[in-house]
MARBASE-693200 format. One line per 4 residues: for each residue x, y, z of N, C-alpha, C, CB. Coordinates in Angstrom, 2 decimals, decimal comma, always signed. Atoms other than C-alpha are relative to their C-alpha. Glycine has a CB too. Layout:
<nodes>
X:Y:Z:X:Y:Z:X:Y:Z:X:Y:Z | ...
</nodes>
This chain:
<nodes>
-0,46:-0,83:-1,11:-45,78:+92,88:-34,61:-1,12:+0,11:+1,03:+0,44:+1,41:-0,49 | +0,51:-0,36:-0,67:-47,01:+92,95:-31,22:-1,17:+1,30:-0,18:+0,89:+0,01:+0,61 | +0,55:-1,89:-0,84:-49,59:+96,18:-29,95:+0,50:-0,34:+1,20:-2,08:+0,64:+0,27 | -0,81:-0,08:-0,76:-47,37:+97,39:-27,78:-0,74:+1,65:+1,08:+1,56:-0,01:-0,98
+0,50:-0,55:-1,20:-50,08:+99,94:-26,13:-0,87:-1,06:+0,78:-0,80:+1,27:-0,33 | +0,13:+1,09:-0,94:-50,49:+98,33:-22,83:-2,01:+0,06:+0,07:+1,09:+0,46:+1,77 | +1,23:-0,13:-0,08:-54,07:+97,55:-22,09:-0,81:+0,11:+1,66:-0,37:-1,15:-0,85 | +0,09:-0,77:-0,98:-55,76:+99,17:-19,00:-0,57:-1,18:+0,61:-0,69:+1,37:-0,10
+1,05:+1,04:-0,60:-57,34:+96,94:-15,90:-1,33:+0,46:-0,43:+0,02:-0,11:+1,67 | +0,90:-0,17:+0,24:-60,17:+98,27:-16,77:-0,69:-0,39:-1,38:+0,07:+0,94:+0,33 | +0,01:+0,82:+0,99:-60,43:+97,24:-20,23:+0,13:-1,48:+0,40:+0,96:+0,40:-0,85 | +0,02:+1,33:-0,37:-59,45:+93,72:-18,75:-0,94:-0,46:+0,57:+0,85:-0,32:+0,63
+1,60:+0,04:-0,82:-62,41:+93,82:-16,23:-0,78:+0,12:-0,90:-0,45:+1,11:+1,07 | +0,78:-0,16:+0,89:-64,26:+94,82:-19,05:-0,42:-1,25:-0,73:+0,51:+0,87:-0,72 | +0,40:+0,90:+0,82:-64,10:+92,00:-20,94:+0,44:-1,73:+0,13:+0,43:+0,60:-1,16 | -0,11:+1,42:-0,89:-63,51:+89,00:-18,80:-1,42:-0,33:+0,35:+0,95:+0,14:+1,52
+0,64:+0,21:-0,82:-66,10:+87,42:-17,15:+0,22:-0,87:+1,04:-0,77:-0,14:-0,46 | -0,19:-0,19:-0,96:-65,90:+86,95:-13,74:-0,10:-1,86:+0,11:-0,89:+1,18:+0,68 | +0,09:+1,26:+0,02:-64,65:+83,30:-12,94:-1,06:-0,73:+1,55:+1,66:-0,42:-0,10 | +0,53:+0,07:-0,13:-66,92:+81,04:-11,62:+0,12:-1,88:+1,07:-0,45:+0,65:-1,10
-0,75:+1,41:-0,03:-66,52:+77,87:-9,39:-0,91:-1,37:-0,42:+0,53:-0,23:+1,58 | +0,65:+1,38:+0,81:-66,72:+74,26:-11,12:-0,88:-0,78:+0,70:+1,03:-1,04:-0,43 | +0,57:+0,98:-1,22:-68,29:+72,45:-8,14:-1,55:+0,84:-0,09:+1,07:+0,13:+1,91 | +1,33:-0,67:+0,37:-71,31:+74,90:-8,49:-0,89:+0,35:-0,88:+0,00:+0,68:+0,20
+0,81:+0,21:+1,58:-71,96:+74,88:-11,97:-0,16:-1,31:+0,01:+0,81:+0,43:-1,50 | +0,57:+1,29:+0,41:-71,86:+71,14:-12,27:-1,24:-0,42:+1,14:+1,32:-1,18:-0,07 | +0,91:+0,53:-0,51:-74,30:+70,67:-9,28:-1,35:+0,53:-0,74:+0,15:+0,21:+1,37 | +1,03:-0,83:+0,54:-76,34:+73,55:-10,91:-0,78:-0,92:-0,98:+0,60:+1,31:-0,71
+0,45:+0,46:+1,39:-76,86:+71,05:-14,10:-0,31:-1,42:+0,43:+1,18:+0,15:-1,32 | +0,10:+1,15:-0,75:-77,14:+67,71:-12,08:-2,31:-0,12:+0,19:+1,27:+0,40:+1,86 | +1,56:+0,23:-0,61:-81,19:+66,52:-12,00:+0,17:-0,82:+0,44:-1,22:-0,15:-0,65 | -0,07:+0,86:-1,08:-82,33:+64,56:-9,74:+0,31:-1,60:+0,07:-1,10:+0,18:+0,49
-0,67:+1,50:-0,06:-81,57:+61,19:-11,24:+1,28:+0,02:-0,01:-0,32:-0,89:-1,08 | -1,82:+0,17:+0,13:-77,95:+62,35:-11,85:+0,10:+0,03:+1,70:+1,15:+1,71:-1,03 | -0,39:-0,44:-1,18:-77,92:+63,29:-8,31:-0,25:-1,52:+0,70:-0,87:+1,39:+0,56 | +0,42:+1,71:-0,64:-79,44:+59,64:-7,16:+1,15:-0,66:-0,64:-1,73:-0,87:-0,59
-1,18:+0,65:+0,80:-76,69:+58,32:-9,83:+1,30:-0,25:+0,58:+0,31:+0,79:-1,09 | -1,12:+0,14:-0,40:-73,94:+59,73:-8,29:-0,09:-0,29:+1,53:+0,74:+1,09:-0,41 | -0,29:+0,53:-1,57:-74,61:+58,98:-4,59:+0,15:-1,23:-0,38:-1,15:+0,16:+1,26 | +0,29:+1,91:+0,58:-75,37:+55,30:-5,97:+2,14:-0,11:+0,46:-0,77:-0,38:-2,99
-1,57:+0,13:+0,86:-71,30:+55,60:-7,61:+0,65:-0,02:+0,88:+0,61:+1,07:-0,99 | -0,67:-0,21:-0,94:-69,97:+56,97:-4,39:-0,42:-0,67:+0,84:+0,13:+1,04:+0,28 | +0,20:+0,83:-1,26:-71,47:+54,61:-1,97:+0,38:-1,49:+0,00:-1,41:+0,05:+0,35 | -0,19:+1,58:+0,71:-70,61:+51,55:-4,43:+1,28:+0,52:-0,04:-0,85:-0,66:-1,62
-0,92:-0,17:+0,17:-67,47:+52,86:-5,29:+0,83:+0,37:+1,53:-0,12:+0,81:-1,04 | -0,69:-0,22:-1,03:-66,49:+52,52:-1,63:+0,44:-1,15:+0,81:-0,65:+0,82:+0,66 | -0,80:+1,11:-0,91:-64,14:+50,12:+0,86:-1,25:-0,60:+0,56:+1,18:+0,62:+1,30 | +0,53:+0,56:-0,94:-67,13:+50,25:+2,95:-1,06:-1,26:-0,60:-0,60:+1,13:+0,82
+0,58:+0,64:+0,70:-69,57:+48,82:+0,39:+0,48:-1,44:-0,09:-0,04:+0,64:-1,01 | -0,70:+1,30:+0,39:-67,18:+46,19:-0,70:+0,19:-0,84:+1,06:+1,29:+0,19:-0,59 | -0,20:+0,41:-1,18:-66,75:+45,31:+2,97:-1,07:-0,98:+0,27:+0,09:+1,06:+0,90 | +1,39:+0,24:-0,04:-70,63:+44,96:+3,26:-0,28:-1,42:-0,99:-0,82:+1,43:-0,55
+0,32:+1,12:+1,09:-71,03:+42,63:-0,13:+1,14:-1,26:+0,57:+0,38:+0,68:-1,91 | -1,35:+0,94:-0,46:-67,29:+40,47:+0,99:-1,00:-0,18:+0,98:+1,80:+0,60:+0,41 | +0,33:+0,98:-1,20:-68,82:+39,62:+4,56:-1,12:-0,81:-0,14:-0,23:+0,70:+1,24 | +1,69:+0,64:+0,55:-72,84:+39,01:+2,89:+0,30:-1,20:-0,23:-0,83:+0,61:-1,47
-0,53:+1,46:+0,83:-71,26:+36,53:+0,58:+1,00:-1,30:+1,10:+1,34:+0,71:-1,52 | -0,51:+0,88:-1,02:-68,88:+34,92:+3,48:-0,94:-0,02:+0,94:+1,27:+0,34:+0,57 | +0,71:-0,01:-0,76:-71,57:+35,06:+5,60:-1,05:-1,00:-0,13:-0,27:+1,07:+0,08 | +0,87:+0,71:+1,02:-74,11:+33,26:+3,28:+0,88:-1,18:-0,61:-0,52:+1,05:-1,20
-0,50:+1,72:+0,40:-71,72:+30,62:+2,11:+0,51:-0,44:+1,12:+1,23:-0,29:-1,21 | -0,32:+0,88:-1,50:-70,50:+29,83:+5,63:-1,49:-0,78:+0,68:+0,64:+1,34:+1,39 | +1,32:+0,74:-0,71:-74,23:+29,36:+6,74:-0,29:-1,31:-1,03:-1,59:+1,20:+0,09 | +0,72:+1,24:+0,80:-75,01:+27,30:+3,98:+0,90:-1,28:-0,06:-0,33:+0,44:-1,59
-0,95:+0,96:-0,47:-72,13:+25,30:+4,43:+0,35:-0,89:+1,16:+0,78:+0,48:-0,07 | -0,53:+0,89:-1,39:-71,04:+24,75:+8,05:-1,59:-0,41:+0,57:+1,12:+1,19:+1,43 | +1,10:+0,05:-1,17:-74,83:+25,33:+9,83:-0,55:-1,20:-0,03:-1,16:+1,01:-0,07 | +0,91:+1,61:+0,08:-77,16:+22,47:+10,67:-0,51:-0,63:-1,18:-1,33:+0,02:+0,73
+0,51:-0,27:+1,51:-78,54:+21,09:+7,73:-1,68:+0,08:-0,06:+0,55:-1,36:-1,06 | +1,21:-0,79:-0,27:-81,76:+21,77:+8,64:-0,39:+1,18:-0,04:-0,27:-0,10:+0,82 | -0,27:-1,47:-0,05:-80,95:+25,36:+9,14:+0,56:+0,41:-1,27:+0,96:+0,40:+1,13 | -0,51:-0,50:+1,51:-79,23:+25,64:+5,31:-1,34:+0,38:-0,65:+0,86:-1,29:-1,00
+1,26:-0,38:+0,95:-81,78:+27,74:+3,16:+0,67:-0,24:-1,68:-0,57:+1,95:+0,33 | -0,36:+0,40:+1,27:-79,38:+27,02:-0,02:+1,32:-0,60:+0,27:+0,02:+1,14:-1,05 | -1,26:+0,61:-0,16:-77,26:+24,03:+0,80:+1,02:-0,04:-1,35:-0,32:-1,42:+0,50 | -0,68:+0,50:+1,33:-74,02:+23,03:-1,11:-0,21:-0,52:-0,74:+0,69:-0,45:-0,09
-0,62:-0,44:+0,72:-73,60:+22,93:-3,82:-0,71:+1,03:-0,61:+0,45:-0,82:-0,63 | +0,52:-0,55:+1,20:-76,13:+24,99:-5,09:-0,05:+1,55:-0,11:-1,31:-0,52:-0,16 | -0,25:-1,08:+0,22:-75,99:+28,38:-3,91:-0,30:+0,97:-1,40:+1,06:-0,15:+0,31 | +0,77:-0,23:+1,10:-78,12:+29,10:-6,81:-0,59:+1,80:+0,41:-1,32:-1,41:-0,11
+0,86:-1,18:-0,63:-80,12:+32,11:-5,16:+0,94:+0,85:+0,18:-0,81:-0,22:+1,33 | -1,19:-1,65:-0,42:-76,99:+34,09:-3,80:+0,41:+0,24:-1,62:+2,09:-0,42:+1,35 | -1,03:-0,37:+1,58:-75,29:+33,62:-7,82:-1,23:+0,94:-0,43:+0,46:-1,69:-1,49 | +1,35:-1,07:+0,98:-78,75:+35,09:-9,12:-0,01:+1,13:+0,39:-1,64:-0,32:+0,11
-0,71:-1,22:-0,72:-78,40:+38,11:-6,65:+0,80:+0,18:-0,17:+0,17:+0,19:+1,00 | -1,06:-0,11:+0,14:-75,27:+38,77:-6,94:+0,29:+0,58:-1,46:+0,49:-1,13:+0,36 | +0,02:-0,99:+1,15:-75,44:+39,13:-10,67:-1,31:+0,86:-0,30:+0,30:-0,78:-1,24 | +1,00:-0,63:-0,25:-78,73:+40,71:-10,38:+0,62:+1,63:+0,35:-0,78:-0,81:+1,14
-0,91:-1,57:-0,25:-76,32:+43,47:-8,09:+0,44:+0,21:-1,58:+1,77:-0,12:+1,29 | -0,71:-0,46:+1,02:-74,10:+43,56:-11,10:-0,77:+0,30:-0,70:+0,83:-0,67:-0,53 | +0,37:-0,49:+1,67:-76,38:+43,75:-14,09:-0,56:+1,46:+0,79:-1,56:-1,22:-1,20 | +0,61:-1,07:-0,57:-78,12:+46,85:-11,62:+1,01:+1,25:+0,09:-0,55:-0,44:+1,35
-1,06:-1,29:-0,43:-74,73:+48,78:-10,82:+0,76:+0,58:-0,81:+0,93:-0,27:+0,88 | -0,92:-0,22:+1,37:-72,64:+48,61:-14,14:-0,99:+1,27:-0,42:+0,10:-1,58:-1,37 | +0,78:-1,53:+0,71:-75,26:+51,21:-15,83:+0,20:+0,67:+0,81:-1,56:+0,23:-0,37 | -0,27:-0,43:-1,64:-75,15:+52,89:-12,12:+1,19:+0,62:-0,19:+0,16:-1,25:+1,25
-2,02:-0,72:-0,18:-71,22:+53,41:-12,36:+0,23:+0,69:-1,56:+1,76:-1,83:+0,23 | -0,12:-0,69:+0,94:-71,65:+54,31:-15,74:-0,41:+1,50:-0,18:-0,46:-0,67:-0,71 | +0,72:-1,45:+0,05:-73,73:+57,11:-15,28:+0,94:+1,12:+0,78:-1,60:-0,08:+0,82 | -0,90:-1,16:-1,02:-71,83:+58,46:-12,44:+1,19:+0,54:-0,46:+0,49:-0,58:+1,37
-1,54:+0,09:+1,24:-68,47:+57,82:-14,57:-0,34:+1,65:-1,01:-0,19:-2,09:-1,62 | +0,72:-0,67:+0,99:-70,48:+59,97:-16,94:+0,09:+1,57:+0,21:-1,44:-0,50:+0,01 | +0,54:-0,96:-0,48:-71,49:+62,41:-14,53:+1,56:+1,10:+0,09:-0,89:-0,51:+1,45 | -1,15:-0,21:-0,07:-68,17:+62,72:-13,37:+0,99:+0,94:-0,82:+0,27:-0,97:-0,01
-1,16:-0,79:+1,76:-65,97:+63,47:-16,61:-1,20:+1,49:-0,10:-0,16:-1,66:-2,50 | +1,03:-0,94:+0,22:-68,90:+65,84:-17,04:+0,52:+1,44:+1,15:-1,67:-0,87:+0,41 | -0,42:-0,93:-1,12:-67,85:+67,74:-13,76:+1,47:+0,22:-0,43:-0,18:-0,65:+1,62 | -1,44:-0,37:+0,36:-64,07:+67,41:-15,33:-0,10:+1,02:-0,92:+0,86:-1,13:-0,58
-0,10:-0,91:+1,66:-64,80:+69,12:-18,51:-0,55:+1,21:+0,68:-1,18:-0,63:-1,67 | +0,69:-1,57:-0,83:-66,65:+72,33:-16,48:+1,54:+0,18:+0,52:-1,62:-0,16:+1,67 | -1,42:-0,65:-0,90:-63,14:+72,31:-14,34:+0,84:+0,60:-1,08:+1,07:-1,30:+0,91 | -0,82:-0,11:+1,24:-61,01:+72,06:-17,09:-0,20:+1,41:-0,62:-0,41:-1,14:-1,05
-0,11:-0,71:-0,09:-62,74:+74,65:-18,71:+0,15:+1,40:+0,66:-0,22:-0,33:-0,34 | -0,63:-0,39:-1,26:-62,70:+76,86:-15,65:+1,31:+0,47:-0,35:+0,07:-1,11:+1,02 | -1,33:-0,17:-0,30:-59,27:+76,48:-15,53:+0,49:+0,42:-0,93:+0,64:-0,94:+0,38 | -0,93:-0,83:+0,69:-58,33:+77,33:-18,91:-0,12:+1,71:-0,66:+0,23:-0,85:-1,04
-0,25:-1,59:+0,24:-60,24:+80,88:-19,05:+0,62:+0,54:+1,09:-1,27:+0,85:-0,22 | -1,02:-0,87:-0,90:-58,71:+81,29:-16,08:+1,42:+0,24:-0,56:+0,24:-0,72:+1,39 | -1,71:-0,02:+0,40:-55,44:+80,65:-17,50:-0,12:+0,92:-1,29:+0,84:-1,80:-0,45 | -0,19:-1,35:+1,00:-56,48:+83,15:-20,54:+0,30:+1,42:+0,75:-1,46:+0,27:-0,89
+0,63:-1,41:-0,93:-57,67:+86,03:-18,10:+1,70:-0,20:+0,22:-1,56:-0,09:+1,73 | -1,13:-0,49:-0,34:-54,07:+85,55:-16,60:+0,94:+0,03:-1,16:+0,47:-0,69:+1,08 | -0,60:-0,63:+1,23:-52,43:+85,64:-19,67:+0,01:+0,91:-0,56:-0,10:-0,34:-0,71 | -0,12:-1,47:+0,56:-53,45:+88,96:-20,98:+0,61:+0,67:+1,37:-1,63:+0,76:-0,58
-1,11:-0,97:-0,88:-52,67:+90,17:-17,59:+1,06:+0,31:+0,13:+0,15:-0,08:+0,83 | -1,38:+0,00:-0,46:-49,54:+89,05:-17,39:+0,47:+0,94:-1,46:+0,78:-1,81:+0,30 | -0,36:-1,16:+0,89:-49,11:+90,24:-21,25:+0,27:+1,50:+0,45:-1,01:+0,09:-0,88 | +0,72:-1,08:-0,34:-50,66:+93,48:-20,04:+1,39:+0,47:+0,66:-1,49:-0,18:+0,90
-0,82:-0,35:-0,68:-48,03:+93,66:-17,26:+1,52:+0,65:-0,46:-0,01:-0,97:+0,64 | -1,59:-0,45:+0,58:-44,89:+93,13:-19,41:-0,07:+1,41:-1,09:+0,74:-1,54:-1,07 | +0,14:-1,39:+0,72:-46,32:+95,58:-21,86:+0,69:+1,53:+1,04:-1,93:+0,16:-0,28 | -0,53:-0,98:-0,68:-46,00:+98,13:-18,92:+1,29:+0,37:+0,42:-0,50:-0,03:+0,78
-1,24:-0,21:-0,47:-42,98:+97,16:-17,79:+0,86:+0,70:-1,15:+0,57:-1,32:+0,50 | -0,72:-0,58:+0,68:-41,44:+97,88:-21,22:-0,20:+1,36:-0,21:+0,06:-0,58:-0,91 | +0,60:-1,38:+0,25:-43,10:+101,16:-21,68:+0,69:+0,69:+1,31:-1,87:+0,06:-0,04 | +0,08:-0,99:-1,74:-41,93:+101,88:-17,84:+1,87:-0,37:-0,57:-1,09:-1,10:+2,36
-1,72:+0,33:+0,16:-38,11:+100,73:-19,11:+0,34:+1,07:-1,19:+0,46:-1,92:-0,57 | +0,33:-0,97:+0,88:-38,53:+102,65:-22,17:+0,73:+1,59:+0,98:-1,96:-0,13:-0,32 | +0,08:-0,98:-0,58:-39,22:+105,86:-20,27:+1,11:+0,00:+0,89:-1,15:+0,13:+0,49 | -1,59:+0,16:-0,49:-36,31:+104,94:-17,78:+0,78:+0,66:-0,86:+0,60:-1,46:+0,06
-1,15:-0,53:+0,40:-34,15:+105,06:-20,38:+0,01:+1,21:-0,34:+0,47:-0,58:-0,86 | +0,27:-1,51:+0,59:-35,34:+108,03:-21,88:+0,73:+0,92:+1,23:-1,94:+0,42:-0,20 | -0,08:-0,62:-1,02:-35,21:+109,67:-18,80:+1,66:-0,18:+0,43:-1,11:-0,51:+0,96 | -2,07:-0,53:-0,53:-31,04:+108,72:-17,71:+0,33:+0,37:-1,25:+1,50:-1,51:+0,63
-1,15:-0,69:+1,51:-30,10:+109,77:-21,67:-0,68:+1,64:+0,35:-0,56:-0,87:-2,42 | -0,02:-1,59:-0,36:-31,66:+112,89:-20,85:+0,45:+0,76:+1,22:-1,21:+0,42:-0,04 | -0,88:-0,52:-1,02:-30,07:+113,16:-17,40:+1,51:+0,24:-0,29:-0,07:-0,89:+1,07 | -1,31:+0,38:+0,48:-26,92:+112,40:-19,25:+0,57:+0,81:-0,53:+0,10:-0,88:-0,73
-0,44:-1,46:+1,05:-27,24:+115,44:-21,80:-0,04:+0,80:+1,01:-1,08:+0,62:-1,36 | -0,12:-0,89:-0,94:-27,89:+117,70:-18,80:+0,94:-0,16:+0,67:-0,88:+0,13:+0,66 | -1,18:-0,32:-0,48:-25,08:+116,75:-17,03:+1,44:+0,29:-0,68:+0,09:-0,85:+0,71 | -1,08:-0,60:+0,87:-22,48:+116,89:-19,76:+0,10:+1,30:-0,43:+0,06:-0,59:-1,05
+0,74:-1,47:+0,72:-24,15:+120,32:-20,93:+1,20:+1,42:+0,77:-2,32:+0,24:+0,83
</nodes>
């Protein structure tokens, strides 16, 4: 069986603590390599980036291709130097996106929780509420059966 005495805001204030936002706790816990990590994540993990690396690479195999051949610094076929860069980027960014990935979920799980003492805190309230209401329906009735005997009386 329920307890069906309602419980006061004040008791609720009492023993909540005061929610808190997720975006400010996870920077709070962020050092400075996470913080280098995740700009990294967000600047790689962007159109513009990809834009930047796509034109490098068409840019660099067009010269080495069409230009004079005098002017080629890594003619066809060998393009040896851009492949080594290139995975060079990669073996550098994968750990990079991992971390941030990392960082990330890390900033989910703070929301998350967040969100679900919030969703306790409003749960007793709302409990709290219906409690009253029945106690306030209650008393209603009380109140027309005793208007009821006084007027039949």
């Amino acid at each position: 069986m329920k307890n069906t005495n309602p419980v006061s805001l004040q008791e609720i204030k009492d023993t909540h603590v005061p929610s808190r936002n997720a975006n400010i706790r996870h920077k709070e816990k962020l050092s400075k390599l996470d913080k280098l990590a995740l700009w990294i994540t967000t600047k790689v993990g962007s159109m513009g980036f990809f834009m930047v690396i796509f034109l490098w690479t068409a840019t660099w195999l067009s010269w080495n291709t069409l230009a004079p051949v005098h002017l080629r610094f890594d003619p066809f076929p060998a393009f040896v130097l851009w492949l080594f860069i290139s995975n060079m980027i990669q073996i550098f960014l994968m750990p990079l996106i991992m971390v941030g990935q990392n960082l990330q979920s890390r900033h989910s799980e703070i929301r998350a929780e967040e969100d679900y003492l919030i969703n306790k805190k409003a749960e007793l309230e709302i409990e709290t509420i219906l409690i009253h209401l029945e106690n306030q329906n209650k008393l209603i009735l009380q109140i027309l059966a005793h208007m009821e005997k006084e007027q039949n009386k």
